[in-house]
N, C-alpha and C positions, 0 to 999 in steps of 0.2 A: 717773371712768368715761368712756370713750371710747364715744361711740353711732356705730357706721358704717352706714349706709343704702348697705344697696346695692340696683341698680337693673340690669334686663334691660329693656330699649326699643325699640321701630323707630323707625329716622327718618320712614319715611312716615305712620305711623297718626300716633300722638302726639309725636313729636321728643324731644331730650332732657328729661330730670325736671326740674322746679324743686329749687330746695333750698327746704325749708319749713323750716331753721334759721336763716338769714336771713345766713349764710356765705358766698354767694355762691357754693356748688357747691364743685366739689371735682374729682376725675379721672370724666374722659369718654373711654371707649375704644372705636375702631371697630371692628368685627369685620368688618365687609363686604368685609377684603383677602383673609379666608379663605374659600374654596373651601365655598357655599352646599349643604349635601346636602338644603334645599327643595327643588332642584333634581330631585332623583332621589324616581323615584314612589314608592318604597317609603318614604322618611321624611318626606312633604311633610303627611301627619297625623302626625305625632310631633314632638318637643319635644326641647329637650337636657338633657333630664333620660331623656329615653327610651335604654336601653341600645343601640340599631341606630346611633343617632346621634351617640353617647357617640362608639362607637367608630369609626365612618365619620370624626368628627372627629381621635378620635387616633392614625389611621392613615393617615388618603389627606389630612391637609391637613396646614399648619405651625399649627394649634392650640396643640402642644404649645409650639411656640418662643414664639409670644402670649404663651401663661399663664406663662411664666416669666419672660419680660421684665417682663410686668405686676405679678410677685409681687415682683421688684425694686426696680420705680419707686414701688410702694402703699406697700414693706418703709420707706423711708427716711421718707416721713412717717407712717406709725404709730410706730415708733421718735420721733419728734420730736414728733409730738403728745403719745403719752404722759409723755413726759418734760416736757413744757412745759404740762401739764395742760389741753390742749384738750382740749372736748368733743362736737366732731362732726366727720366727717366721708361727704363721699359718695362714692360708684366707682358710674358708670353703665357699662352695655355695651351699642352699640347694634349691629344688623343691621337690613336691610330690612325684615322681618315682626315682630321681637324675638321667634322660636318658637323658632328653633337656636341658631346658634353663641353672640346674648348671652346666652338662657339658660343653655347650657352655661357657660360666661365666669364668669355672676354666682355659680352652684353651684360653680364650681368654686376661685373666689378665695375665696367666704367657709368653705367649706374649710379651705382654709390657713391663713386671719388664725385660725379657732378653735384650730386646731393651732399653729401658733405663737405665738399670742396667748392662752394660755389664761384670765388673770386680767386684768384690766381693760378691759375690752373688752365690747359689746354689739352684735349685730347684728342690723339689722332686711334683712331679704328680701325684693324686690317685683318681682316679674315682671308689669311692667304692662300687655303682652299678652294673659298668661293668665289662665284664673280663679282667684281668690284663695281659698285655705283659711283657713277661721279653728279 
């Protein structure tokens, strides 16, 4: 079984995640190149899990280009990890605040590893800006 941690973070608050596997980390990705909608009053209380922002993202910025380059560069080592029977790895996303774009980011890669990844595979979720559901 493959555990992927993945992580949404600000570089200001807290900075990148540790790895508590003792792996020495894993993929760190910036989000700060894209076009901040903190910015703009209407979503600077909402999150990228919130639908305004969702789509603010996948329509006035290259978001979309990010999450596809990123589900390429993650693609190659899941593939090699599974195969070579690793068992962890991390993917953090950072932006300024960690409320937008890397939340969006983190929601929207472990998306994909589920869908394409459906059997061997575990994912844990930490949006370590926001508050934590249990």
């Amino acid at each position: 079984m493959l555990h992927i941690d993945i992580h949404s973070f600000s570089y200001k608050k807290g900075g990148i995640p540790k790895d508590e596997t003792g792996n020495g980390g894993g993929f760190t990705f910036d989000c700060r190149g894209i076009l901040n909608p903190g910015r703009i009053e209407e979503y600077k209380s909402q999150t990228g899990k919130d639908i305004g922002v969702q789509e603010f993202l996948e329509t006035k910025t290259e978001m979309p280009k990010f999450i596809e380059l990123v589900k390429n560069i993650i693609s190659i080592n899941i593939d090699n990890y599974l195969e070579r029977g690793f068992e962890n790895l991390q993917i953090s996303f950072g932006c300024t605040g960690g409320q937008h774009r890397s939340v969006y980011s983190a929601e929207k890669i472990a998306e994909f590893i589920l869908q394409q990844y459906p059997i061997g595979i575990e994912i844990k979720l930490t949006h370590d800006e926001q508050p934590q559901l249990n």
